[in-house]
C-alpha positions, 0 to 999 in steps of 0.5 A, a space after each residue: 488511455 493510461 495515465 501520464 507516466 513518469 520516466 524513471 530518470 526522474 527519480 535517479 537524482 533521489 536514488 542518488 541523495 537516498 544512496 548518500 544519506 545511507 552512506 552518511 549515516 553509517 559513517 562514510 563507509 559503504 556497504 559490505 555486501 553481506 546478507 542480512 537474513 530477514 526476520 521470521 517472525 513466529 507470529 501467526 498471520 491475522 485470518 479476520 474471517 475466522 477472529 470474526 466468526 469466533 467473536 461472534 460464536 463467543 456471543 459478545 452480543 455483537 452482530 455482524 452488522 453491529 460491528 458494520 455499523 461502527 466500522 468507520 470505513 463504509 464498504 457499501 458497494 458491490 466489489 470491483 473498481 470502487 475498491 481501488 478508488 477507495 484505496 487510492 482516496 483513503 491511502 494516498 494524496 493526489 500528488 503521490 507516485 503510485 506504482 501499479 503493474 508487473 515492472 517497475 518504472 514502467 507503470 508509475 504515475 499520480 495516485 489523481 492520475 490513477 483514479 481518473 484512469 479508473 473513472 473513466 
């Protein structure tokens, strides 16, 4: 069974205020529709496997399992389902609306609701 769903016609009166706030905080005038393009940034993605595999070829003196023992987010499980679990607990409160699926406003529901759905 999934979790509760929450209808999107809860979160129009939200999208409403937000769309006001917009509207207020660029002096009453709406949008002009233009595009902005987005920012490129020209700064090259973070690969951690390889920062890790250069660090320790440098020979810092750490190990692999001296940098897991002073990592403060223990990953000692086998990958699957607890990865999700320790997302949800780490990331989110239990009152917080998760989006998790392909559409939105179908799949919305508690990030406790969420977690239960996956202990089970």
């Amino acid at each position: 069974m999934n979790p509760p769903l929450y209808p999107v016609q809860e979160f129009r009166p939200v999208a409403r205020l937000i769309g006001r706030t917009v509207s207020n905080s660029n002096g009453g005038q709406r949008p002009t529709g233009r595009r902005h393009a987005p920012h490129r940034s020209n700064a090259p993605v973070f690969n951690a496997p390889e920062y890790l595999r250069r660090l320790l070829a440098r020979g810092d003196g750490a190990s692999e399992a001296e940098l897991w023992e002073l990592s403060p987010v223990r990953l000692d499980w086998e990958p699957g389902p607890a990865d999700a679990l320790a997302i949800l607990r780490v990331l989110y409160r239990p009152e917080d609306f998760i989006f998790v699926g392909q559409r939105y406003g179908t799949q919305v529901a508690r990030a406790a609701d969420w977690i239960a759905q996956i202990m089970r």
